[in-house]
N, CA, C and O atoms as CSV, one atom per row, in Angstrom:
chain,resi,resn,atom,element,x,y,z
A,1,UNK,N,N,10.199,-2.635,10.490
A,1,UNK,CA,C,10.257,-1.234,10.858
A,1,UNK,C,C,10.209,-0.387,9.583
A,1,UNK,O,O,10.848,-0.735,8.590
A,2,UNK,N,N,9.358,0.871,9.603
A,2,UNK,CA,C,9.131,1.736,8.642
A,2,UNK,C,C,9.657,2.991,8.763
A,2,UNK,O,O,9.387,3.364,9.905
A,3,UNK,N,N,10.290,3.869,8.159
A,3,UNK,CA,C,10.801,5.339,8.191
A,3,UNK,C,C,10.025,6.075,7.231
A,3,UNK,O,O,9.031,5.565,6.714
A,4,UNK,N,N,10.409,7.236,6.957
A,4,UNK,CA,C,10.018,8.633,5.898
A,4,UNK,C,C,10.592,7.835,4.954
A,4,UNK,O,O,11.492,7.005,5.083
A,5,UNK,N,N,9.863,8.237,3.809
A,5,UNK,CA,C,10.306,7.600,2.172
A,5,UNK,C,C,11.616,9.056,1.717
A,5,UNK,O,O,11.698,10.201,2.161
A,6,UNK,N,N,12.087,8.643,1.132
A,6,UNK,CA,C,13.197,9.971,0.365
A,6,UNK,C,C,12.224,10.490,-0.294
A,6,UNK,O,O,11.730,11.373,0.406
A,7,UNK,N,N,11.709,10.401,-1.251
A,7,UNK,CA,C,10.860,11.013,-2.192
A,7,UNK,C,C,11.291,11.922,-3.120
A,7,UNK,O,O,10.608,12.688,-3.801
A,8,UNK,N,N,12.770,11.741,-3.085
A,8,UNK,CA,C,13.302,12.508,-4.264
A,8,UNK,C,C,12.606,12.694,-5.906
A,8,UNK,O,O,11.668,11.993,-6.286
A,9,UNK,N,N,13.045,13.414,-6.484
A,9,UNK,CA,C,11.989,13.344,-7.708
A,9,UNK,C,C,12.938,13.002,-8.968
A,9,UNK,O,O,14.092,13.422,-8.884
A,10,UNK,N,N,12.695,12.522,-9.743
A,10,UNK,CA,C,13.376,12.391,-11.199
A,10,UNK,C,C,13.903,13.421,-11.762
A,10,UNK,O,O,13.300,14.493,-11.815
A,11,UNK,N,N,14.663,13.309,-12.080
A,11,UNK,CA,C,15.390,15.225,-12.856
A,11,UNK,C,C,14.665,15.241,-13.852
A,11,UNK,O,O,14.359,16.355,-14.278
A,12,UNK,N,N,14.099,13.929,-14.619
A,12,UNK,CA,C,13.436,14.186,-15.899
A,12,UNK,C,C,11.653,14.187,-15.915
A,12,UNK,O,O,10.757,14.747,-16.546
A,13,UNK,N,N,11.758,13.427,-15.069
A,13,UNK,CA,C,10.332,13.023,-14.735
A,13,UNK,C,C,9.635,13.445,-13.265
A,13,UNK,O,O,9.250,12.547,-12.516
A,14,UNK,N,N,9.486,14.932,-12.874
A,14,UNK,CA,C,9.274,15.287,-11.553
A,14,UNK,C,C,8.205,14.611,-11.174
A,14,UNK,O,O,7.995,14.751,-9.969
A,15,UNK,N,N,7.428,13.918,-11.732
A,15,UNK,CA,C,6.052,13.816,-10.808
A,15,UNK,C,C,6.267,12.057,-10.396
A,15,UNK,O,O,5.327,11.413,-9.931
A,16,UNK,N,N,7.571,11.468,-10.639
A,16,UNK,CA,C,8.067,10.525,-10.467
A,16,UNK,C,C,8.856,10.343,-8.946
A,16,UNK,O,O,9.854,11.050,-8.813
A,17,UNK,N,N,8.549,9.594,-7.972
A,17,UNK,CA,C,9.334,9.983,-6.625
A,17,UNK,C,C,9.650,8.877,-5.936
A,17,UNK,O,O,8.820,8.083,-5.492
A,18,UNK,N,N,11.105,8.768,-5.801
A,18,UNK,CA,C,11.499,7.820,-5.159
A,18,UNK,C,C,10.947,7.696,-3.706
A,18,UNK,O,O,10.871,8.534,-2.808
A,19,UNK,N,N,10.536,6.192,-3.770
A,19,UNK,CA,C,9.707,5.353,-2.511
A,19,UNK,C,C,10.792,4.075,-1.658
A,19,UNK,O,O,10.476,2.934,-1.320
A,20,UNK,N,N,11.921,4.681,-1.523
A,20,UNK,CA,C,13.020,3.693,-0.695
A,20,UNK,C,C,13.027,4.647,0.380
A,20,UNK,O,O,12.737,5.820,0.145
A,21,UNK,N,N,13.343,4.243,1.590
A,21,UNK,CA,C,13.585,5.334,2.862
A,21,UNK,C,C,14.796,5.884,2.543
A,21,UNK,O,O,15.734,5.627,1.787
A,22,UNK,N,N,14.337,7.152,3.762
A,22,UNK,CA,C,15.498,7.946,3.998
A,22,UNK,C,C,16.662,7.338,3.753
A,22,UNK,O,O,16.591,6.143,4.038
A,23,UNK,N,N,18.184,7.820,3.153
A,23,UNK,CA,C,18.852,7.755,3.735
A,23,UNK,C,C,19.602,6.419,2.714
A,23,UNK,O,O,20.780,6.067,2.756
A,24,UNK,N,N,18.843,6.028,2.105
A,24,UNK,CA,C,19.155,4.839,1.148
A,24,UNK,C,C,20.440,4.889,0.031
A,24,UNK,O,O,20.863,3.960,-0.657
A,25,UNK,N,N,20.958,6.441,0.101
A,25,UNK,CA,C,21.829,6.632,-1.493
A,25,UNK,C,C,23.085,6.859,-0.644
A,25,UNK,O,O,24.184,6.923,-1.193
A,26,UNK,N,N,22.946,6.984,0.707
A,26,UNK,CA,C,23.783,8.016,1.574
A,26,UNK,C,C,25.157,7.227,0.983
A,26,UNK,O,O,26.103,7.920,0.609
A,27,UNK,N,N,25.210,6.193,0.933
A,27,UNK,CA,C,27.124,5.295,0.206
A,27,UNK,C,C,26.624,5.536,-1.555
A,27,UNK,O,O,27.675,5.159,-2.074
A,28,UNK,N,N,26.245,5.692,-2.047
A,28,UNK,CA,C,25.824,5.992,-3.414
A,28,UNK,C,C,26.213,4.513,-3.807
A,28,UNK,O,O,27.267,4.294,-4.403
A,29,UNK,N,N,25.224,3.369,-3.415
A,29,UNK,CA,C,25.361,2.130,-3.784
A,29,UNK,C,C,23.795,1.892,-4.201
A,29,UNK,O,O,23.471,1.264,-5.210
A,30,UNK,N,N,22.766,2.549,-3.177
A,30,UNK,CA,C,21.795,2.359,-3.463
A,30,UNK,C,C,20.484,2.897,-4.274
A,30,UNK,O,O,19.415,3.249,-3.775
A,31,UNK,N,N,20.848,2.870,-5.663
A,31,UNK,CA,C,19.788,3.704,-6.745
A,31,UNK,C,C,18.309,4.490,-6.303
A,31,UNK,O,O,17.375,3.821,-5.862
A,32,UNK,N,N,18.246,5.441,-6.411
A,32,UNK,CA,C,16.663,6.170,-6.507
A,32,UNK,C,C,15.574,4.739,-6.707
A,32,UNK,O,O,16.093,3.646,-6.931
A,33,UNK,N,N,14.527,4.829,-6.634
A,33,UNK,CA,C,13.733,3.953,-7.265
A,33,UNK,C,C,11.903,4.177,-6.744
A,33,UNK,O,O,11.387,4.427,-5.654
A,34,UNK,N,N,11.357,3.948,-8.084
A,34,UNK,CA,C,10.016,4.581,-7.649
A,34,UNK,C,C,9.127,3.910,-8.473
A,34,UNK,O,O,9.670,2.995,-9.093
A,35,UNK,N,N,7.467,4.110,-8.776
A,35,UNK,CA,C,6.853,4.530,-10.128
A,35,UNK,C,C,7.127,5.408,-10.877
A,35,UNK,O,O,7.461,6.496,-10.409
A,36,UNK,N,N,7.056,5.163,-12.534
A,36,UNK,CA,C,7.339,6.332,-12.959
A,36,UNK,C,C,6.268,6.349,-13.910
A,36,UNK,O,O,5.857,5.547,-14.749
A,37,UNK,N,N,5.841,7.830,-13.429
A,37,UNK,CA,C,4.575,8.736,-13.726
A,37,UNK,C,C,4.904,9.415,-14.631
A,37,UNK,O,O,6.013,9.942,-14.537
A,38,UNK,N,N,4.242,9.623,-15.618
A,38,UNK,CA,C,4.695,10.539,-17.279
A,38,UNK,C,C,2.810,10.516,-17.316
A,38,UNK,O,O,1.984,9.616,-17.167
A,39,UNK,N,N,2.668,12.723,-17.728
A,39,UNK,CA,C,2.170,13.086,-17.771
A,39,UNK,C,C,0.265,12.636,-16.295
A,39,UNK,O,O,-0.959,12.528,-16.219
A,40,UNK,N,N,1.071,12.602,-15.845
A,40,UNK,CA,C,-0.076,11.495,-14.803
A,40,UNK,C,C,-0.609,10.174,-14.429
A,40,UNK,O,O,-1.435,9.771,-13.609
A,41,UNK,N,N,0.197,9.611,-15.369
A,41,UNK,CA,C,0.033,8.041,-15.626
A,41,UNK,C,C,1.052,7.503,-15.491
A,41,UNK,O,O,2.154,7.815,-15.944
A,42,UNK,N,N,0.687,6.463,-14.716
A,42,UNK,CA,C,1.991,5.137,-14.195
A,42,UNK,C,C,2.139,4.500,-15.427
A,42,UNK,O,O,1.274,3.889,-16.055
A,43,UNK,N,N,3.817,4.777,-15.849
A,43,UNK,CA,C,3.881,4.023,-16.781
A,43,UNK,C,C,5.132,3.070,-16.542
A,43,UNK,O,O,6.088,3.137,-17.313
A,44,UNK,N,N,5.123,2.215,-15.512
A,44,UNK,CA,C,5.922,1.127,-15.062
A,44,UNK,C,C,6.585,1.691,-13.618
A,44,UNK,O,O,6.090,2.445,-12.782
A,45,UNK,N,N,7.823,1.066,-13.654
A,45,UNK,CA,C,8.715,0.961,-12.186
A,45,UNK,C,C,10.006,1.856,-13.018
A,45,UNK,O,O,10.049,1.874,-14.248
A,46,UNK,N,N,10.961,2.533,-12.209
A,46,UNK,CA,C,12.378,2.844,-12.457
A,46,UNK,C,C,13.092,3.634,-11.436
A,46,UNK,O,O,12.654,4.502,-10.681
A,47,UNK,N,N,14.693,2.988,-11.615
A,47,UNK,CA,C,15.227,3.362,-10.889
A,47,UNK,C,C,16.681,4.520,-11.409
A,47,UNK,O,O,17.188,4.568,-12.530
A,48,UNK,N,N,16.842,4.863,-10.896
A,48,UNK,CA,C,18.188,6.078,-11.268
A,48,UNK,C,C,18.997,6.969,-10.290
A,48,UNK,O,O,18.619,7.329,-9.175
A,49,UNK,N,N,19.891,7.193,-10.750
A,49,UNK,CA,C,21.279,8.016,-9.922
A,49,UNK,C,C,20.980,9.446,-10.148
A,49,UNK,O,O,20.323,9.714,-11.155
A,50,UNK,N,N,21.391,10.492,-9.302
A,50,UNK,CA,C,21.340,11.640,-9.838
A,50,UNK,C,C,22.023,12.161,-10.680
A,50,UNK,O,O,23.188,11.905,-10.376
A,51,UNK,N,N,21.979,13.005,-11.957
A,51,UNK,CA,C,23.184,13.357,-13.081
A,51,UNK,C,C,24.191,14.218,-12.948
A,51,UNK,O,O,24.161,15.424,-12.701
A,52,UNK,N,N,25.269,13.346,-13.170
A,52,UNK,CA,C,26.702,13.669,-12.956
A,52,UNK,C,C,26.711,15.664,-13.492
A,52,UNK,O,O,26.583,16.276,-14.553
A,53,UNK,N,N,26.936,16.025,-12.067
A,53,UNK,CA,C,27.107,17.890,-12.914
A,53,UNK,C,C,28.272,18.201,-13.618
A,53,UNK,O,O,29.295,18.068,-12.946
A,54,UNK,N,N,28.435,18.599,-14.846
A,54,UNK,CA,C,29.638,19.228,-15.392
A,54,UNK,C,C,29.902,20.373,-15.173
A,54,UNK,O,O,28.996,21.176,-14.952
A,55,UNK,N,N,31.111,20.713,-15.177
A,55,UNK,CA,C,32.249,21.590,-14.663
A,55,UNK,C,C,31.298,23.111,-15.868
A,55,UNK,O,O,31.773,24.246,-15.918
């Protein structure tokens, strides 16, 4: 079975978008994870958390 991808984007790398379904971080166990695209080009796999906001 297949759902909507999250497609969240990298804080650093927007054109980078997580490809795990919906719904995947909802216990914050399960990392972002995508290709990651720099300047238009796939330059490997990565995964990441969103960054901790300071006060």
């Amino acid at each position: 079975m297949t759902g909507p991808l999250c497609a969240a984007r990298h804080w650093q790398h927007p054109d980078t978008l997580c490809t795990e379904l919906t719904g995947h971080d909802q216990a914050d166990e399960t990392p972002h994870a995508g290709l990651l695209i720099i300047d238009g080009r796939e330059a490997g796999h990565i995964t990441w958390n969103e960054p901790e906001e300071t006060p």
